[in-house]
MARVEX-76261 format. One record per residue (C-alpha): x, y, z; residue in one letter. Coordinates in steps of 0.001 Angstrom, whole numbers, padded with zeros to 6 digits, always signed. Each point is the difference from the previous one (the first is absolute). Last residue first. Example, Ala and Ser with C-alpha at 12.3 -4.5 7.8 and 13.67 -1.06 7.14 Angstrom:
<sites>
+013670-001060+007140s
-001370-003440+000660a
</sites>
This chain:
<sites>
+011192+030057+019662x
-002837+001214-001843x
-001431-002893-002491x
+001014-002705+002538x
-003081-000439+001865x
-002003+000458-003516x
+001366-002915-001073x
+000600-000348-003789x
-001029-002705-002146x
+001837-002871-001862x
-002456-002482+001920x
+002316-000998+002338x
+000628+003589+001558x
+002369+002334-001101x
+001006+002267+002965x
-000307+003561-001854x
+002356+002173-001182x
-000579+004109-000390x
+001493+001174-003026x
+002481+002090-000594x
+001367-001496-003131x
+003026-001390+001815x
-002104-001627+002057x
-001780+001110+003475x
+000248-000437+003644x
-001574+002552+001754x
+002122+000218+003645x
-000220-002192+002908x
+003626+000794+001374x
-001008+003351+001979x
-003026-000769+001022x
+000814-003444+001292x
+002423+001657+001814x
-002535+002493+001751x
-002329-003060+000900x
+002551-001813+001225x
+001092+002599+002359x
-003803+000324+001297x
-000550-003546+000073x
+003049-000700+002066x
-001014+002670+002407x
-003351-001430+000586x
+001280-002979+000523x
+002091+000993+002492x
-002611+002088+001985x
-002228-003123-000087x
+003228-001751+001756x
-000164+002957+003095x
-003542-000303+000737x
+000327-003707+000084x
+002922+000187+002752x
-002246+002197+002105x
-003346-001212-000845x
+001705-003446+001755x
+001430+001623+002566x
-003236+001855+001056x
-001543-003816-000542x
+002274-001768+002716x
-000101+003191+002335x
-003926+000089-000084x
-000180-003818+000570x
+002718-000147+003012x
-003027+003274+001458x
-002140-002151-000057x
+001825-003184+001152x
+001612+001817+003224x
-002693-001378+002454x
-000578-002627-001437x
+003559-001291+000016x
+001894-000814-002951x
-000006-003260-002154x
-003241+001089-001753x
+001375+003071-001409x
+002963-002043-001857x
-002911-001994-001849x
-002531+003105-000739x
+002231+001858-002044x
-000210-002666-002651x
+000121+001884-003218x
+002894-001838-001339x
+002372+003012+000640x
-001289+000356+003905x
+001222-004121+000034x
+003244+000486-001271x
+000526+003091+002023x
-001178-001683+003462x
+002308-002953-001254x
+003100+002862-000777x
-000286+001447+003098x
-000645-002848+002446x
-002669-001182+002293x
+001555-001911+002680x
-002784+001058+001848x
+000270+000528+003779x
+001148+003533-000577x
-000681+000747-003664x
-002039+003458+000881x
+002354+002369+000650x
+002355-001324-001799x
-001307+000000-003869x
+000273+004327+000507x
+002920+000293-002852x
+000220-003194-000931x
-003344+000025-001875x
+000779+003313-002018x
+003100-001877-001613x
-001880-002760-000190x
-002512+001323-002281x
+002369+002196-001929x
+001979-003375-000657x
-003320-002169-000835x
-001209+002647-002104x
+002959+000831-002164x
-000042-004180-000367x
-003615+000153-001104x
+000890+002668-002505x
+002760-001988-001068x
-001171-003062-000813x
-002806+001607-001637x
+001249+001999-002521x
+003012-002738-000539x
-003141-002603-001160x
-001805+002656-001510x
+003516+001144-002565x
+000511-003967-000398x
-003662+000089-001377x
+000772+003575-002450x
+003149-001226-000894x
-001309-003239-001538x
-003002+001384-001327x
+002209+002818-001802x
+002497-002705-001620x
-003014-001957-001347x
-001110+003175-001656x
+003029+001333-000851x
+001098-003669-001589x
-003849+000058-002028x
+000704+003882-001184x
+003716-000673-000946x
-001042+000057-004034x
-001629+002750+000394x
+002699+002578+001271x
-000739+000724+003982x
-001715+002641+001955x
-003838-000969-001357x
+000813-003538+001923x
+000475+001542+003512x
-002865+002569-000857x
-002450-002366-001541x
+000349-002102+003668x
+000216+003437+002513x
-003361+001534-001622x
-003759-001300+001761x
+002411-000952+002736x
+001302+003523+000418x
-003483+001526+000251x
-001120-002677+001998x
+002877+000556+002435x
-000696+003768+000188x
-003817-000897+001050x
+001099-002014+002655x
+002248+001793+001432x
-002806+003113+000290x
-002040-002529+001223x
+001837-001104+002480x
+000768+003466+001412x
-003599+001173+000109x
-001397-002770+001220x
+001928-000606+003029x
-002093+002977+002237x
-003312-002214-001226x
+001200-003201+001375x
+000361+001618+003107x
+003649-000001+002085x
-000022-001792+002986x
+003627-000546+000614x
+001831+003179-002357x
+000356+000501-003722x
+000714+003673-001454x
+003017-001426-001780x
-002756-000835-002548x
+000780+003083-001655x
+003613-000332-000638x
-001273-003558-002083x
-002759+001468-001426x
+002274+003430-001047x
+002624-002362-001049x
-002940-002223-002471x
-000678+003093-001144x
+003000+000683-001049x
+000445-003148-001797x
-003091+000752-001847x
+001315+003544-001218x
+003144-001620-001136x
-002151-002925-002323x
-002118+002776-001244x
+002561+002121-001169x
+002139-002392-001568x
-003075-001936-001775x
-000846+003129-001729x
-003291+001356-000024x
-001568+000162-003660x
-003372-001334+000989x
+000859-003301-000589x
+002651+000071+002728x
-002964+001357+002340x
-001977-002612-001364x
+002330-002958+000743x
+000693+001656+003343x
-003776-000118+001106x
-000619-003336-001061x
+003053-001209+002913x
-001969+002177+002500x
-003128-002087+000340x
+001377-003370+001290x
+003333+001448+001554x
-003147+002236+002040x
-000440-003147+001874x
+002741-000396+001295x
+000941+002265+003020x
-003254+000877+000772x
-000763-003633+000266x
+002951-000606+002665x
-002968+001185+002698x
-001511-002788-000909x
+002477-002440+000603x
+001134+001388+003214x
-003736-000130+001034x
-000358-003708-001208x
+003194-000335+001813x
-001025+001368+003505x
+000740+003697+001024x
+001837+000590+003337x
+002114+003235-001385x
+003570-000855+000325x
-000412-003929-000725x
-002615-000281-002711x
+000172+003397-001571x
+004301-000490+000197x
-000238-003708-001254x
-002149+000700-002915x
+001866+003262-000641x
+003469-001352-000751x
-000322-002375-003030x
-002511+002401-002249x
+002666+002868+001515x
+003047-002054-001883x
-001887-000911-003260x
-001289+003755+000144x
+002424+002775+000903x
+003469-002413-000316x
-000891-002274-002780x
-001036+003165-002115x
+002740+001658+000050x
+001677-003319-001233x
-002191-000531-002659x
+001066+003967-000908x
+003604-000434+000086x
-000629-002881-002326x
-001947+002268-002215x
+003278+002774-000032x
+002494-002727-000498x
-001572-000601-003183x
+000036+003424-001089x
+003653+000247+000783x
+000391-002389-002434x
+004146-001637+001139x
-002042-002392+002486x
-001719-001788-003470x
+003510-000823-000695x
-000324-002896+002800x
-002307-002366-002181x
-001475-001917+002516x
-000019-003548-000647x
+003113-000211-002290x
-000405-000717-003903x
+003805-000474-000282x
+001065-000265+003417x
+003316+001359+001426x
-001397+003031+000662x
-002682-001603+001719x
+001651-002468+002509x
+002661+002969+000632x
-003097+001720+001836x
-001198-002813+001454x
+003494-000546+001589x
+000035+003476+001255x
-003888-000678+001186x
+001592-003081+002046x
+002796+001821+001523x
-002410+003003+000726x
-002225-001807+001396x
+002377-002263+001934x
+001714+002883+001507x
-003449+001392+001282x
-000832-003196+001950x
+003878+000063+001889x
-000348+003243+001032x
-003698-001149+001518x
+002102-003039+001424x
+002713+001717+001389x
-002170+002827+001665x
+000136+003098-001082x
-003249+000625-000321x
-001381-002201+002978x
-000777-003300-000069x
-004003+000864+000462x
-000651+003641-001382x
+002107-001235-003040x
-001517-003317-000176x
-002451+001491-002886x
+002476+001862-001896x
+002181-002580-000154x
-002336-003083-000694x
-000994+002614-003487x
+003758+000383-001064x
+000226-004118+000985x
-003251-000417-002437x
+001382+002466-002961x
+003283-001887-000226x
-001328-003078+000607x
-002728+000628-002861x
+002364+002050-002766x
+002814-002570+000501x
-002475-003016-000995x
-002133+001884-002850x
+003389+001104-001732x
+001488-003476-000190x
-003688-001437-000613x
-000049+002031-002983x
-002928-002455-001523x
+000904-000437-004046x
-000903+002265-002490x
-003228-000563-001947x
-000345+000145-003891x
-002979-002630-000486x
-001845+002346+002774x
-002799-002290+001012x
-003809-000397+000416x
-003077-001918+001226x
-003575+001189+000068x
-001943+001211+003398x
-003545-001497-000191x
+001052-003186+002084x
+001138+002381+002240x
-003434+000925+001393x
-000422-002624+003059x
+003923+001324+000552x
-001879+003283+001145x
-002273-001960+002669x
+003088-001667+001544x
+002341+002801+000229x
-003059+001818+002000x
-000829-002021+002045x
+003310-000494+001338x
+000836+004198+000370x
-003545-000660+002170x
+001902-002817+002116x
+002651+003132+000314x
-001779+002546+001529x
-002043-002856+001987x
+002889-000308+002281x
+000107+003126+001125x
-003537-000990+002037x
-003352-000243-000962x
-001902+002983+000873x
+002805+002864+000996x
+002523-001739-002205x
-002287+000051-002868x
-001294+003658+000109x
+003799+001396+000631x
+001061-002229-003326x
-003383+001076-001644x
+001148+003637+000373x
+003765-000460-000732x
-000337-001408-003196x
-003075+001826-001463x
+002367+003167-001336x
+002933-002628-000777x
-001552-002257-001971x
-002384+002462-001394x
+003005+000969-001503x
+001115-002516-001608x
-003186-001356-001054x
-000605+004171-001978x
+003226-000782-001522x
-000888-003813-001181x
-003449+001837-001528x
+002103+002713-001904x
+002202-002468-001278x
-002603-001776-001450x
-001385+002993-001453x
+003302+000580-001730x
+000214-003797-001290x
-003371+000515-001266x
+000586+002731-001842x
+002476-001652-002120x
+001186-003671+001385x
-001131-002217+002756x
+001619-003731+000650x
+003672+001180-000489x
-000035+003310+001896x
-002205-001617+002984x
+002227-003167+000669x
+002833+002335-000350x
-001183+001687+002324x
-000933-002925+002286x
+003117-001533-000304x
+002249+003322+001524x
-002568+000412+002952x
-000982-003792+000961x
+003313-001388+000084x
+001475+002997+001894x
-003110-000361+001978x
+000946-003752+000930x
+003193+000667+000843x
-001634+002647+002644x
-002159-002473+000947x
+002861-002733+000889x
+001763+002882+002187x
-003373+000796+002176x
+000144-003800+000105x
+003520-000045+001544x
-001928+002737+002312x
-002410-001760+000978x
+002015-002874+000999x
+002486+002237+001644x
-003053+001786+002308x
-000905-004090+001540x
-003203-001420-000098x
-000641+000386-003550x
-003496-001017-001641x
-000943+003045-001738x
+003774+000191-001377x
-000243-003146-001266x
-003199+000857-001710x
+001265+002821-001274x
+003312-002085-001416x
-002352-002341-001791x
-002282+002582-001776x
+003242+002289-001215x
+001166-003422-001161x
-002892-000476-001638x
+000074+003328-001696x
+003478+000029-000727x
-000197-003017-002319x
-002441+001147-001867x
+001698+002892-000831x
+002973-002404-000320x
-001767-001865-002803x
-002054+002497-001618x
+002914+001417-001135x
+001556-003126-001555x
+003952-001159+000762x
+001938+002793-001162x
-001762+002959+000033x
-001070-000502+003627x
+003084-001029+000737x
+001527+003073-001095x
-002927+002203+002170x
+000195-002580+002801x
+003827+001223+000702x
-000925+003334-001189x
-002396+000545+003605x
+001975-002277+001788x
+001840+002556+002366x
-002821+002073+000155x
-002326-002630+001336x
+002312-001839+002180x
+000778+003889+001824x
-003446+001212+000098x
-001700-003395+001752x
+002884-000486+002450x
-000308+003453+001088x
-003621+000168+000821x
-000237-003019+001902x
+003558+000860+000658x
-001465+002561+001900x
-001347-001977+003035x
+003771-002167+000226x
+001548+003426+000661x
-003473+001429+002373x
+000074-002466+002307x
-002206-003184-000312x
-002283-001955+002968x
-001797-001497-003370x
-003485+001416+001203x
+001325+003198+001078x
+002298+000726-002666x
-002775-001324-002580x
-002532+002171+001438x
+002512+002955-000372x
+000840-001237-003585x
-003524-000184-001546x
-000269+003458-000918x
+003150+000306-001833x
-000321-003774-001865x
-003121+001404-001937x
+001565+002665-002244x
+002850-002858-001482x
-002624-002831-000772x
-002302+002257-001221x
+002029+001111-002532x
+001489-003126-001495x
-003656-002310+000831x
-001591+002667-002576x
+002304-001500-002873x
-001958-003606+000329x
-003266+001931-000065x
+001332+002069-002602x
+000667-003364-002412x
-003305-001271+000676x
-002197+002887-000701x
+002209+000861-002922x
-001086-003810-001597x
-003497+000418+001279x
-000351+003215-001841x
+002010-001006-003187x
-002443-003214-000296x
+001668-000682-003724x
+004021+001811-000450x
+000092+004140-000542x
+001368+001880-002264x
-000836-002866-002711x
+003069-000813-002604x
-000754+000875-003479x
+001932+002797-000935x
+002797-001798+002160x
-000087-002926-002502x
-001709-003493+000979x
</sites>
């Protein structure tokens, strides 16, 4: 059958998108609903707040460091194949981590998920670009953007809904359902291959992964071992012995992994910086605030959940809104700095936090992130692949997916580890006068505050000094928070300014504006004005 012939679409389109975004919406949601579910986990699970965040950790780190691993094999062995694959191994390791006893367990499966993602992320487009072609392929697109990010909007909501009714447990038996109702529909998905494939950089994938995991293990036992500790020193060498050798590993490759000269576009760098901008003032506070509203200011999960709804929900809306601003005329450059100020101003905003704060006084600042994060999300993929020559736009785009995960998983670790230190810096200040009798210690009162369990050290005091234990524990807590918002709020700010200055219109040597080209031969309008 010739090209001029070939249907845009394949028979039963709807079911056959319906089946392939359900599989896609486990990516999201499994990342936005861990947050909420970690202080019930901590308590359940008798878990301190290092091994608590590698439920987070473990999930961002495995899936960016296999994200062009399962992209090659992907081409290699049969799309549909590994994105097949990842979904029921996304099902399996869900419902081992529903049924853990122990916090390693879950968080090796935390680990297995995030392979699984990788697996799920880079097949599943291509999955989608092969199956749907034309205007169909765009609108398909469209309907996998608007699953991502009702992934993350709805994540955290039915997370704090579950836990409060069923359980943290049930977070991930629903992940289970729902692998096993989209792999119902894969016997609509169609087979295919790249005939030209490279071969799996499993040099490159192997030094990128330890040395990205021991980079993230240092950040994270920082607060614990101490930062110049031996073994934290010892951590950081091995990153950057390991990403040296990853870094030879490509140069020395002839179709390497990550193509390293895509550093030397200043416009490239510019995106990245972006991703990671973004890691810090939403990935990072979407991580922290669960277990600040549940432990600092006494609300349940379902609350916490809830309350996390201002945060996300507008990354539903917003997204639309940037594709018609940009088709409006507005460039990408201005739109993209604007919303990365905004998300500063959210960020610097919600500084205003304090134990027993109303939902209402919160809305403000979280939806003021929010809506800055939709803006960039509705932008931040056609801009990472409008900044590169055409015939680099799949690398760039596997390359920016990478960066942007390992980017969350760093975000994260170290905004929890900023808070653990601050925390127990402020703890062992006035920890004395009411540890007497205790054996309560500084860094297990801080672990604990961290995880959102302020009422565990309170209980061990006496009742007469338990009230006012509880007031110290969560005025320490607002303390150390107050102080890592301010951070990220600075980081946006200077990356928004940078990414000013480097995002410029990129245009040929005729003048004209380029655009990302899109499978169909057509232009995107996300990278008409970058």
């Amino acid at each position: 059958m010739t090209a001029a012939t070939t249907p845009e679409a394949p028979p039963r389109a709807g079911l056959t998108i319906f089946a392939l975004c359900l599989a896609v919406f486990i990516v999201p949601i499994g990342l936005s609903s861990a947050p909420v579910a970690l202080p019930a986990i901590g308590r359940d699970l008798d878990a301190g707040v290092v091994p608590l965040q590698w439920v987070v950790n473990a999930y961002n780190v495995t899936a960016a460091s296999f994200m062009m691993a399962a992209g090659s094999i992907a081409d290699r062995i049969g799309r549909k194949k590994v994105f097949s694959f990842g979904v029921g191994l996304y099902g399996v390791s869900s419902l081992i981590g529903a049924l853990a006893s122990d916090i390693v367990v879950l968080d090796v499966a935390r680990a297995i998920s995030g392979l699984a993602a990788a697996a799920i992320m880079t097949a599943g487009v291509s999955v989608i670009a092969n199956m749907f072609q034309g205007a169909a392929r765009t609108k398909a697109f469209a309907y996998v953007g608007v699953t991502i990010g009702a992934g993350l909007a709805l994540g955290p909501t039915t997370s704090g809904l579950l836990v409060s009714s069923l359980g943290w447990r049930s977070v991930f038996y629903v992940q289970v359902v729902i692998a096993v109702v989209s792999l119902a529909g894969f016997k609509l998905v169609t087979e295919s291959k790249d005939p030209d494939a490279n071969a799996v950089d499993w040099p490159g994938t192997i030094t990128f992964t330890l040395g990205l995991f021991l980079f993230t293990l240092g950040v994270i036992e920082g607060p614990q071992w101490g930062w110049g500790s031996a073994a934290v020193l010892g951590l950081f060498l091995g990153c950057i012995v390991f990403l040296g050798a990853f870094v030879a590993v490509e140069r020395r490759q002839q179709k390497p992994m990550f193509d390293l000269s895509l550093f030397t576009e200043p416009r490239f760098l510019a995106v990245n910086l972006l991703a990671t901008a973004v890691s810090f003032g939403f990935v990072g506070l979407m991580v922290l605030l669960p277990s600040y509203l549940v432990g600092a200011n006494g609300l349940t999960d379902s609350q916490a959940g809830l309350t996390l709804l201002l945060l996300t929900a507008p990354v539903l809306v917003f997204p639309l809104v940037a594709g018609r601003l940009v088709q409006s005329g507005t460039s990408m450059r201005s739109i993209l700095s604007v919303s990365l100020l905004l998300v500063a101003a959210g960020c610097a905003w919600l500084t205003i936090v304090h134990p027993g704060i109303s939902t209402l006084a919160l809305a403000g600042p979280l939806l003021v992130v929010g809506v800055g994060i939709g803006l960039i999300y509705g932008l931040m993929d056609g801009a990472a692949v409008s900044t590169v020559p055409p015939t680099k736009v799949g690398m760039a785009s596997g390359m920016f997916n990478t960066i942007r995960l390992a980017s969350e998983a760093v975000a994260v670790a170290g905004m929890v580890a900023s808070l653990v230190s601050l925390v127990q810096g402020r703890i062992s200040d006035g920890l004395g006068r009411y540890s007497q009798g205790t054996g309560l210690d500084t860094r297990g009162v801080a672990d604990n505050v961290t995880s959102g369990n302020v009422d565990g050290p309170a209980r061990q005091v006496s009742n007469g000094l338990r009230g006012e234990f509880t007031d110290f524990l969560r005025e320490s807590y607002t303390q150390g928070f107050q102080v890592v918002l301010w951070c990220a709020a600075g980081i946006c700010v200077v990356s928004a300014l940078v990414l000013y200055r480097i995002l410029t219109d990129r245009t040929d040597d005729s003048g004209e504006d380029l655009g990302v080209q899109l499978g169909d031969g057509s232009s995107s309008a996300a990278g008409a004005k970058v």
